[in-house]
Phi, psi and omega in degrees: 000175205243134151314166164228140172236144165213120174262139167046347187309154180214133177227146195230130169249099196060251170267348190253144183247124183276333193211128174243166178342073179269121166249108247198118151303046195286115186292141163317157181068329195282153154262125187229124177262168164228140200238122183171157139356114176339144177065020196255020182125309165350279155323285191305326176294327181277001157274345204258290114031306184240044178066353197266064189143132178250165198262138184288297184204169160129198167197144161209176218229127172266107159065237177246005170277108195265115178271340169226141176197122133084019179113347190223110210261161166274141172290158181306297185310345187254355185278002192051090175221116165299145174201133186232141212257162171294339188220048162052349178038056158247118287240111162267049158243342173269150174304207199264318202287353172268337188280327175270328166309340183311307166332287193326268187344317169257025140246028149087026166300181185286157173271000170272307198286313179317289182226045153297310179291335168253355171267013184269312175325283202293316159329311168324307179264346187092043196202052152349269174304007203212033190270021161214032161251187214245177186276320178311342177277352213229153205274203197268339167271347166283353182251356168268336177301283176338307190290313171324297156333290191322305164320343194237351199285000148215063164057069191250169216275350174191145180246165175246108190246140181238082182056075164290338187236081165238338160294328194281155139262179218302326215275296200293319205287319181315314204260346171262331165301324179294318183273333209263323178304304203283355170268332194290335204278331197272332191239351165049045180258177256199115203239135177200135200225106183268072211224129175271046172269115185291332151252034157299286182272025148273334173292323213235356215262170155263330174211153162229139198250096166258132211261137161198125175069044193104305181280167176254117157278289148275108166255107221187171173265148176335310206259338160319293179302296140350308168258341179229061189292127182301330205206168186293314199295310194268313200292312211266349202260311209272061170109172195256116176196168209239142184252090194263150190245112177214183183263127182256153188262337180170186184276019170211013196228134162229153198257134181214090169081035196063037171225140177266079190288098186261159190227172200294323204205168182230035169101316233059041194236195251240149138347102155117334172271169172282132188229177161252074178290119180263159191190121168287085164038274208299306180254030185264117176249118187244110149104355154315170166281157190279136176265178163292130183096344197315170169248147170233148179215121182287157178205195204213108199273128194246314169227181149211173214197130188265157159196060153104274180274314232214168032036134143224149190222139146283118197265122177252151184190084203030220168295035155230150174243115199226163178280126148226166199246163183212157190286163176302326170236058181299327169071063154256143212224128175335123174073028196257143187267113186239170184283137184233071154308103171214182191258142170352293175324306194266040119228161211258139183235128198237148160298142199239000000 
């Protein structure tokens, strides 16, 4: 399978720039999402990628075929490019088995490979049995099945999903990321993925490209990304976390409301300046035993909220308000000054 490389694209709708110079690797065989906020670019980049949207300025390239340059494009048909569309688009007049057979047809295969190749296809996604019902028959993940099938049934040099399970709900959308990785992962085609679900694309990616105003902010693998985030923006977009505003003391202490909180690293950035520290819910611990190395900070308990297993709680810590999680038989009570424990690692120091 082929790689995609894009240099400089750019796409422009009048004065608003949709896509600014963007420049992006997809290693062959790999998944790569693109992640980011309604408008920041997403989309329009997977159309222009796939021929439906001409490009402003830039190039892009399948493998050693450059399809867009300088003003002069492959048409979408010609590019062999799979793509399952957000609201999967498929003809409810045809059944299912026509509906994924259409590719073929309007390149004229032969009717034996027409319908071998579609009934290999729908065995792929699991959809045999269900190869003469109509799409009105079929629940909202047999018909993201379908569209799938259709996508991959002639064999094209790289697919495209453009938010596909944003229609499922949460349970079934959980449960098709988990099948759509492991077919991409099972046919070792060469991927580009569109979603703002954060742990959608932390789930399925090989790398995720987060996107805001256009620009690739971060480029990076799911856990990378997750964990060490460039900016307030990838921190605040990417997972649930919390933001305390404080003075670094050196290069491993940040003074935050006068306790001296160390971290793995301080940015680099000089004694005295201002900074910003992110710490996930998941590791702000209230009323454990305190561990070795812990950072501890007193706050002001504002709520707390059962969910199940755990406590979440709101934390007041001077002018900042923050999220932690605490045990069921923490016995805590509104407006009580409690200890707020998490460890070095798990904080991030931001340029402010």
């Amino acid at each position: 399978m082929p790689d995609v490389k894009i240099t400089g694209l750019t796409k422009r709708f009048g004065d608003v720039v949709a896509v600014d110079a963007m420049n992006l690797h997809v290693p062959e065989g790999s998944l790569t999402t693109f992640l980011g906020p309604s408008g920041c670019g997403k989309t329009t980049t997977l159309r222009m990628i796939a021929g439906l949207e001409t490009p402003t300025e830039g190039e892009i390239a399948i493998g050693n075929e450059v399809v867009y340059r300088g003003g002069a494009s492959i048409a979408p048909e010609r590019r062999n490019i799979g793509m399952v569309f957000q609201s999967y688009a498929i003809w409810p007049h045809m059944t299912v088995f026509n509906n994924v057979a259409y590719p073929l047809q309007v390149r004229r295969r032969p009717r034996k490979e027409i319908r071998e190749r579609t009934m290999q296809a729908l065995a792929t996604v699991r959809m045999t049995d269900l190869a003469e019902r109509y799409p009105a028959q079929l629940s909202g993940g047999q018909q993201q099945r379908v569209a799938v099938a259709r996508a991959i049934v002639f064999q094209p040099r790289i697919l495209l999903f453009d938010e596909p399970l944003s229609n499922l709900d949460a349970k079934l959308r959980e449960a098709m990321r988990i099948e759509l990785r492991e077919l991409q992962q099972r046919l070792g085609v060469t991927t580009l993925y569109v979603t703002h679900d954060q742990q959608e694309a932390l789930a399925i990616s090989d790398q995720v490209a987060v996107m805001d105003q256009g620009k690739i902010v971060q480029l990076d693998r799911p856990q990378s990304i997750y964990e060490s985030p460039a900016n307030k923006f990838v921190a605040d977009f990417v997972g649930w976390t919390n933001f305390l505003r404080g003075t670094i003391s050196d290069g491993t202490t940040v003074d935050i409301e006068g306790s001296a909180i160390r971290c793995r690293d301080t940015a680099d950035l000089s004694r005295g300046a201002k900074a910003e520290v992110t710490v996930r819910p998941v590791d702000f611990r209230i009323g454990d035993e305190k561990r070795p190395g812990d950072n501890e900070i007193a706050g002001e308990l504002r709520t707390s909220i059962y969910m199940g297993k755990y406590l979440i709680c709101e934390v007041a810590i001077g002018a900042n308000l923050v999220q932690a999680y605490a045990d069921l038989n923490s016995n805590l009570k509104i407006g009580q000054r409690v200890m707020v424990r998490f460890q070095p690692d798990a904080v991030r120091v931001l340029k402010i």
